[in-house]
Backbone bond lengths (Angstrom), bond angles and torsions (degrees), N, CA, C in turn:
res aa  C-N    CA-C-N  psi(-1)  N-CA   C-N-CA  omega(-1)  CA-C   N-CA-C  phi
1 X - - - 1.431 - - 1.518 110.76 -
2 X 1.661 116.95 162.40 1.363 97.85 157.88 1.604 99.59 -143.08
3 X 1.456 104.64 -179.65 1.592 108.26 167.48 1.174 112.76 -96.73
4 X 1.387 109.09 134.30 1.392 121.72 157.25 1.280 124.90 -121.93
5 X 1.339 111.23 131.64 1.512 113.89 167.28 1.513 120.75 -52.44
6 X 1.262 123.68 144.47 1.512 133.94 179.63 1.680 115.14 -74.81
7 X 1.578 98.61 -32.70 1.266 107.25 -169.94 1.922 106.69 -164.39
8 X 0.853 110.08 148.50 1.843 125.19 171.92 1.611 112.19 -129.66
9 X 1.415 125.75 85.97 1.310 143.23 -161.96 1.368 99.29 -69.95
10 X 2.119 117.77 77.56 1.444 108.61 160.05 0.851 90.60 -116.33
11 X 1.526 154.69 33.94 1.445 145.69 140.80 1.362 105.04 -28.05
12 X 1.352 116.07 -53.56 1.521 134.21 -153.33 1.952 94.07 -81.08
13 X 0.777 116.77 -25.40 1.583 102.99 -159.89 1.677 100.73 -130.13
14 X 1.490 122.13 20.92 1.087 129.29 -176.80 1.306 102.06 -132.15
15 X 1.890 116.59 146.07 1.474 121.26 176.85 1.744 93.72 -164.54
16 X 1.673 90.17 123.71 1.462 114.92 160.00 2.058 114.43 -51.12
17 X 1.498 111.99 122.86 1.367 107.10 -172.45 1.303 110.48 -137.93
18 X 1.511 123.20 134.96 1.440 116.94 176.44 1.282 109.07 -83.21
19 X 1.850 111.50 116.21 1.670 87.34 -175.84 1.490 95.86 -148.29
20 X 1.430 123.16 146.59 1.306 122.90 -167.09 1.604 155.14 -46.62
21 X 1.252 101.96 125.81 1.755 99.23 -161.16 1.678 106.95 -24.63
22 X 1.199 109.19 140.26 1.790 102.31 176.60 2.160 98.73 -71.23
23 X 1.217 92.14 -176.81 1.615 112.13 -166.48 1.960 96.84 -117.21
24 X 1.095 88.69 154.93 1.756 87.34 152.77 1.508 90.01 -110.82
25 X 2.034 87.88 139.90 1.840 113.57 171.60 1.508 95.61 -103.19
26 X 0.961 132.47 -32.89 1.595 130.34 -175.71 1.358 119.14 -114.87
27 X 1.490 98.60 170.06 1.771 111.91 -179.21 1.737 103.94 -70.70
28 X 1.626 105.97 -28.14 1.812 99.17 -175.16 1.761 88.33 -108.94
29 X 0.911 122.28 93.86 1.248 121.82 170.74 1.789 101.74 -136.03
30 X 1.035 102.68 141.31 1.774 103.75 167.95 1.634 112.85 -129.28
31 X 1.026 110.79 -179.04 1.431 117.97 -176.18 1.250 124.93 -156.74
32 X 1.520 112.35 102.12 1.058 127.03 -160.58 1.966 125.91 -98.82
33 X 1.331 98.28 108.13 1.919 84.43 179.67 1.518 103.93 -87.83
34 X 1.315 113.00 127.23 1.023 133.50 -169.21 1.643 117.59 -88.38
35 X 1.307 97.80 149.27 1.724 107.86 -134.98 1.831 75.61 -126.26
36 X 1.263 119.93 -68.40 1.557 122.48 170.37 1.541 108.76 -132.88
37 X 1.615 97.15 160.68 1.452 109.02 167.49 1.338 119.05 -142.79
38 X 0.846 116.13 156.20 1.079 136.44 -177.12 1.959 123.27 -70.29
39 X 1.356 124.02 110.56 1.525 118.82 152.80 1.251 142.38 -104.04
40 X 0.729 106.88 145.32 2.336 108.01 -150.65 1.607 86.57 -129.06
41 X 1.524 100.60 143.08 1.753 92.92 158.01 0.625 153.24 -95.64
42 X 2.016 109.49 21.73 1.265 118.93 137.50 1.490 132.15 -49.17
43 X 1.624 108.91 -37.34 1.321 104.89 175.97 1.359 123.16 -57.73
44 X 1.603 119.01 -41.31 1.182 112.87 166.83 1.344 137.19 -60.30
45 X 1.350 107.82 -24.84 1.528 129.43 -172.19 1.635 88.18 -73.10
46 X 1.159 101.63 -35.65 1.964 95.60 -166.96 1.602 123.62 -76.68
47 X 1.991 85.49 -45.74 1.574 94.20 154.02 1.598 140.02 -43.19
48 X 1.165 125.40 -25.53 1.344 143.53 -155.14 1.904 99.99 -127.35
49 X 1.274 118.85 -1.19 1.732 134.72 175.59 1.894 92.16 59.31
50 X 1.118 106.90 67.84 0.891 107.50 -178.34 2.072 110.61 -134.86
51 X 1.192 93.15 11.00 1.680 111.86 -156.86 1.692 92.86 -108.13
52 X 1.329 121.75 143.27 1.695 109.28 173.48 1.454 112.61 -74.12
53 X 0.864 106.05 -13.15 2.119 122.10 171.01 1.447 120.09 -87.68
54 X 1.234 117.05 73.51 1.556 113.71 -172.47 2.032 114.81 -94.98
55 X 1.371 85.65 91.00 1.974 78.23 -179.85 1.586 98.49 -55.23
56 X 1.505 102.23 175.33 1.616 117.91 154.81 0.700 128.57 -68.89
57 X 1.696 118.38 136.52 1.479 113.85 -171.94 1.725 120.53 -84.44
58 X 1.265 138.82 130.37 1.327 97.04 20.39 1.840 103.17 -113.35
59 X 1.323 92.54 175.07 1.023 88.49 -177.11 2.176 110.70 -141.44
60 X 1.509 117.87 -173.35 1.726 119.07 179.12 1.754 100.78 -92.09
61 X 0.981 140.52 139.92 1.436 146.25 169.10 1.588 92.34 -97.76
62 X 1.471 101.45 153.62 1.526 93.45 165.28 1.876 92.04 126.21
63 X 1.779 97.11 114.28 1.688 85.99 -176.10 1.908 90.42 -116.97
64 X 1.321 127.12 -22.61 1.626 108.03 -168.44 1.881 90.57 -117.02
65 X 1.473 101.64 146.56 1.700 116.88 -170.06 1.546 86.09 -115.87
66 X 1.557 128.91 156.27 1.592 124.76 123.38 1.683 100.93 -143.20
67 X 1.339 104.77 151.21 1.226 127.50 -154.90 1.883 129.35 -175.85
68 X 0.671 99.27 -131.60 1.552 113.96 -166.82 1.313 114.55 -157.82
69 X 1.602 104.44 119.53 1.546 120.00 -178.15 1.375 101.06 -84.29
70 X 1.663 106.04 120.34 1.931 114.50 -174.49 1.624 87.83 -116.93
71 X 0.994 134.68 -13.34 1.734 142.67 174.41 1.583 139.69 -122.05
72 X 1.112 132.51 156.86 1.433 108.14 172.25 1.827 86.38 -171.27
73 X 1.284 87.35 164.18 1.748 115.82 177.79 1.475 113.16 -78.00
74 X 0.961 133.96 158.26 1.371 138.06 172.77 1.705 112.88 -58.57
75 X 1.573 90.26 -53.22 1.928 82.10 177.77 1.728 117.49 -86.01
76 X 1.202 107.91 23.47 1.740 123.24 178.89 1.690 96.58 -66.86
77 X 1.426 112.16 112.10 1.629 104.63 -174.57 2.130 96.13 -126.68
78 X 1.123 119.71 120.85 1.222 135.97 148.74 1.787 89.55 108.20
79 X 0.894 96.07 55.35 1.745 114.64 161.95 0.919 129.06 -168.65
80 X 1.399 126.83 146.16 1.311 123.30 -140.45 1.646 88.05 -137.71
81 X 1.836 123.74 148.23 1.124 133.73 154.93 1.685 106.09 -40.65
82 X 1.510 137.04 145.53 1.321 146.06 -168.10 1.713 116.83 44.10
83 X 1.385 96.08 19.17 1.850 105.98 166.94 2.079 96.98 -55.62
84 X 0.943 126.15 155.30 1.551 122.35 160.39 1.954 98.43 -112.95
85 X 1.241 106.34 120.55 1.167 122.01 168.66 1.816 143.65 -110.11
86 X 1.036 117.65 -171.18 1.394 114.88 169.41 1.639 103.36 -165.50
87 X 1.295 104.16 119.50 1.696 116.58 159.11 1.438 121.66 -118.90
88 X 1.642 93.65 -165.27 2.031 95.73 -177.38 1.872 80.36 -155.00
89 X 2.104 82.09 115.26 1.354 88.08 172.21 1.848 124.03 -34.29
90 X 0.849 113.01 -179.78 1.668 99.76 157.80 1.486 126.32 -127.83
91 X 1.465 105.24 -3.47 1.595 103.75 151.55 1.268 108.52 -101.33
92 X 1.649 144.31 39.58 0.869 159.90 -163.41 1.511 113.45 4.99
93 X 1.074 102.60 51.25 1.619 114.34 169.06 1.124 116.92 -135.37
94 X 1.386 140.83 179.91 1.587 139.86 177.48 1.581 132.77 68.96
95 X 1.540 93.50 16.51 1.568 90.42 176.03 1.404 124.59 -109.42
96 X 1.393 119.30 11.06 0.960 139.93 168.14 1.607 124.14 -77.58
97 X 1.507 108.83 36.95 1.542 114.92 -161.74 1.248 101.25 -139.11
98 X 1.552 124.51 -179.67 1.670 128.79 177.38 1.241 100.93 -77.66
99 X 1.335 136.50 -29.30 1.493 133.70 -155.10 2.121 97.64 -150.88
100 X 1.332 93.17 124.45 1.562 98.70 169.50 1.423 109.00 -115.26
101 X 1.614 117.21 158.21 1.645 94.94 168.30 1.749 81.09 -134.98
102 X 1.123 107.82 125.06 1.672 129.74 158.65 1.464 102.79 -112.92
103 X 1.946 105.14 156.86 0.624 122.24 164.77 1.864 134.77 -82.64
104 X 1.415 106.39 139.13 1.593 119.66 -161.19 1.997 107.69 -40.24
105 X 0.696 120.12 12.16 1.371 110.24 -149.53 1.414 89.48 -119.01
């Protein structure tokens, strides 16, 4: 058997937002439109300030992306624009969006 919760109340502390395509800041930067992501229960734990890691509010939840590289950096080497991928932000936030940009590495 296992337990499951009935419910995790981030209705209340969660909101859908139109907010701007990310940029590449670096030469290894990629940019990923995201195809799936990933939820951990840290994210929820974090959502709800319940996580020992509290970014500022507000802020993207969301630590694993996979998707499709539509961008890349100049020094981006063995990837190609329409590669299908999967990363983990590295401030483990922001993948909870249409478009992530992590770094190539």
């Amino acid at each position: 058997g296992k337990l499951l919760p009935e419910k995790i109340p981030l209705r209340s502390v969660l909101s859908l937002e139109n907010i701007p395509r990310p940029t590449l800041e670096g030469d290894d930067d990629v940019l990923i439109q995201t195809s799936h992501a990933g939820v951990q229960y840290p994210d929820a734990l974090q959502a709800q300030g319940l996580y020992q890691h509290k970014p500022p509010l507000p802020y993207t939840p969301g630590l694993d992306v996979a998707g499709t590289v539509v961008q890349m950096g100049p020094a981006v080497t063995g990837l190609a624009v329409g590669d299908r991928v999967c990363a983990q932000s590295p401030m483990a936030l922001g993948c909870l969006a249409e478009f992530v940009r992590v770094p190539a590495r």
